[in-house]
mmJSON file of the N, C-alpha and C atoms, coordinates in Angstrom:
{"data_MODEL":{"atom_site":{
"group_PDB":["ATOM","ATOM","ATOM","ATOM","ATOM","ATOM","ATOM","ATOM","ATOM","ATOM","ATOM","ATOM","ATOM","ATOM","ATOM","ATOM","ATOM","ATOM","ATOM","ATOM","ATOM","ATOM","ATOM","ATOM","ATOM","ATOM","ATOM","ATOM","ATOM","ATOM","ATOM","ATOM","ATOM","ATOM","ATOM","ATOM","ATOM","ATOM","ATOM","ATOM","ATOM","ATOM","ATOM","ATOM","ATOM","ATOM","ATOM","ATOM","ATOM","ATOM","ATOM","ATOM","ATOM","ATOM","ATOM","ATOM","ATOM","ATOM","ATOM","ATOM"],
"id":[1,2,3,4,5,6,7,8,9,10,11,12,13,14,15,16,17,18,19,20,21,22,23,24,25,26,27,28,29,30,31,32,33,34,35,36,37,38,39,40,41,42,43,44,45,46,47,48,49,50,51,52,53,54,55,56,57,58,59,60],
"type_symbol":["N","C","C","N","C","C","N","C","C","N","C","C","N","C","C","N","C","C","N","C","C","N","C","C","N","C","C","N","C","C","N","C","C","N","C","C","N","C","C","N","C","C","N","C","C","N","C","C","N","C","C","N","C","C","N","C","C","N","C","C"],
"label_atom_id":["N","CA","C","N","CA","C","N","CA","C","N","CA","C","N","CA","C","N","CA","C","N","CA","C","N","CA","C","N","CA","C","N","CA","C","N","CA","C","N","CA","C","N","CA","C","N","CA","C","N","CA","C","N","CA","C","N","CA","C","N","CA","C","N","CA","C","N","CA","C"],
"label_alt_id":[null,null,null,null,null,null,null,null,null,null,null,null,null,null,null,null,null,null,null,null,null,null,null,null,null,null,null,null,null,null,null,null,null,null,null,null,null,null,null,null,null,null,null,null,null,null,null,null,null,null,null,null,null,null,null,null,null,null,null,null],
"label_comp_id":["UNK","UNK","UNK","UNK","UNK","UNK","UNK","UNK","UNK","UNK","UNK","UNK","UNK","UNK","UNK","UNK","UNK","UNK","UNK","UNK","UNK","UNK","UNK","UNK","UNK","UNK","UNK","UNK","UNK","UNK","UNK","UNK","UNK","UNK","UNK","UNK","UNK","UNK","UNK","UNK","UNK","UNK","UNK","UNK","UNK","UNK","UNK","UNK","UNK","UNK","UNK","UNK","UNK","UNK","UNK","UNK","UNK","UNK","UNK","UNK"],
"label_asym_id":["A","A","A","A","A","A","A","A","A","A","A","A","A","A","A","A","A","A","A","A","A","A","A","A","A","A","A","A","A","A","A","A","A","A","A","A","A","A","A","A","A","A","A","A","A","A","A","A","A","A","A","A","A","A","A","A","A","A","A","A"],
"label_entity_id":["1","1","1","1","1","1","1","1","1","1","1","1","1","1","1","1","1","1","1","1","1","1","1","1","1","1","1","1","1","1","1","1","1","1","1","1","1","1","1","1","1","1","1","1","1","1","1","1","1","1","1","1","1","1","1","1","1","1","1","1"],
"label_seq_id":[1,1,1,2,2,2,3,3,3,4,4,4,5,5,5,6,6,6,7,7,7,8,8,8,9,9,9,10,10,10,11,11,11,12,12,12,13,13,13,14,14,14,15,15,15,16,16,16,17,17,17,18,18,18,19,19,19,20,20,20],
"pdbx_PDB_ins_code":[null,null,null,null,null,null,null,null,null,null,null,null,null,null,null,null,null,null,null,null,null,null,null,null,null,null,null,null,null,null,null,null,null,null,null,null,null,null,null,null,null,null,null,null,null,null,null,null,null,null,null,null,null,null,null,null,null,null,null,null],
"Cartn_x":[74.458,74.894,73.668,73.664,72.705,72.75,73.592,74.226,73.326,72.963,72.582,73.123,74.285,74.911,75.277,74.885,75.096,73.194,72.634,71.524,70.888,71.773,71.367,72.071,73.028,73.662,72.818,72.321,71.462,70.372,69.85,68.436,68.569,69.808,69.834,70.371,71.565,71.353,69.904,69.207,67.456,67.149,67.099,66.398,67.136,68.105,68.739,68.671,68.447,67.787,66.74,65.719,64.458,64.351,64.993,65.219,65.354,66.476,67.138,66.289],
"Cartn_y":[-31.233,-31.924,-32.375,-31.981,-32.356,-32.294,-33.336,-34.131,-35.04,-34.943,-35.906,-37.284,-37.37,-38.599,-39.284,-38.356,-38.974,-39.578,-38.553,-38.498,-40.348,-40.699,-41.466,-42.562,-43.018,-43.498,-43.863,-42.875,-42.938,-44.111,-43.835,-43.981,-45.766,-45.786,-47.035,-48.355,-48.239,-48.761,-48.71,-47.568,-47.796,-48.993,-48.847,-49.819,-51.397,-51.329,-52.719,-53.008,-52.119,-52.626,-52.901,-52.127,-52.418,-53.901,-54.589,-55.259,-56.503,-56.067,-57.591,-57.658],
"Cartn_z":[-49.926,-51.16,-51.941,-53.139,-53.953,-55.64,-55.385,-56.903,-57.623,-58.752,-59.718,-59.595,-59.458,-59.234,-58.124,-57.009,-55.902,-55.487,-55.623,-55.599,-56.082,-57.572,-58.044,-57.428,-56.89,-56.29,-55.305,-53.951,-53.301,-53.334,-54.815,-54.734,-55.059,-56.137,-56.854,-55.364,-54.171,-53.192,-52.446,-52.49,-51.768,-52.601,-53.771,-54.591,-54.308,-54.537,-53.808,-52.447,-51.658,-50.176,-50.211,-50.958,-51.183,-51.812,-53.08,-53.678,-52.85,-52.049,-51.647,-50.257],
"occupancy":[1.0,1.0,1.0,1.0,1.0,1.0,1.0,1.0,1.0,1.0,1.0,1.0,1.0,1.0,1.0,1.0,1.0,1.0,1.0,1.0,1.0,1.0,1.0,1.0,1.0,1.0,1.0,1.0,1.0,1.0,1.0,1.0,1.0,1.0,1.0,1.0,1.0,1.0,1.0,1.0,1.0,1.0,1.0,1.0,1.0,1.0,1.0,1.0,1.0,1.0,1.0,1.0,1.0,1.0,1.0,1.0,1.0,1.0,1.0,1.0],
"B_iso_or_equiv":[0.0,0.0,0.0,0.0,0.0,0.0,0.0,0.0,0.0,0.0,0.0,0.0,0.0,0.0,0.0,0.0,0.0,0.0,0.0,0.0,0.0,0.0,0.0,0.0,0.0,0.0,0.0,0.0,0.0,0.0,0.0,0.0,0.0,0.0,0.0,0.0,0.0,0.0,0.0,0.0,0.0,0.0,0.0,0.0,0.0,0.0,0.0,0.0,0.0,0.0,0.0,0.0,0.0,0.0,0.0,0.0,0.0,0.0,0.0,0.0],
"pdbx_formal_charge":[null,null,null,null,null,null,null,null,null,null,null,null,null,null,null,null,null,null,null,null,null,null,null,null,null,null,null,null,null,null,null,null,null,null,null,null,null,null,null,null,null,null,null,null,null,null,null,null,null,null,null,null,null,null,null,null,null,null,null,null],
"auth_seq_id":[1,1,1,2,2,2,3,3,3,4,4,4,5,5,5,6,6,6,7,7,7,8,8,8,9,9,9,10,10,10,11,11,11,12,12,12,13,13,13,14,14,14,15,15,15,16,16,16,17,17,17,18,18,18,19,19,19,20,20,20],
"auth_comp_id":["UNK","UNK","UNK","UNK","UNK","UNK","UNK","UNK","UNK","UNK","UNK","UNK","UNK","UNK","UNK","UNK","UNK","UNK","UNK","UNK","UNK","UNK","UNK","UNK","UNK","UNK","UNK","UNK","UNK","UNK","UNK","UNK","UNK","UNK","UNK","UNK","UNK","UNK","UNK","UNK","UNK","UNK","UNK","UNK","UNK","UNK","UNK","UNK","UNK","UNK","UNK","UNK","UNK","UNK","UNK","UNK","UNK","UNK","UNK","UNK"],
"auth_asym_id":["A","A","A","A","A","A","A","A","A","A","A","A","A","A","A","A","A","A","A","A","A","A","A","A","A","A","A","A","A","A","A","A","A","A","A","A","A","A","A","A","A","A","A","A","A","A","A","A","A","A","A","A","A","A","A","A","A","A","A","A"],
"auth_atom_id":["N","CA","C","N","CA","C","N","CA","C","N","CA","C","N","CA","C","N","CA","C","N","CA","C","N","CA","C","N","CA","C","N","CA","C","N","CA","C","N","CA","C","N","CA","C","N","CA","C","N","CA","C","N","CA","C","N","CA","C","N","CA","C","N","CA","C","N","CA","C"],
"pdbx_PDB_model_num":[1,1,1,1,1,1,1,1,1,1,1,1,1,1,1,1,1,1,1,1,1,1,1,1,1,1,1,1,1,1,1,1,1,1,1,1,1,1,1,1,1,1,1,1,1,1,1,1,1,1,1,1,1,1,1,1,1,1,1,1]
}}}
């Protein structure tokens, strides 16, 4: 699987794990 939107999905929870 390699969706734009999942992809981004992906990345944007990394960033909130990263985040929080």
């Amino acid at each position: 699987r390699s969706h734009p939107e999942e992809v981004r999905i992906y990345h944007e929870a990394a960033s909130a794990k990263n985040g929080a």
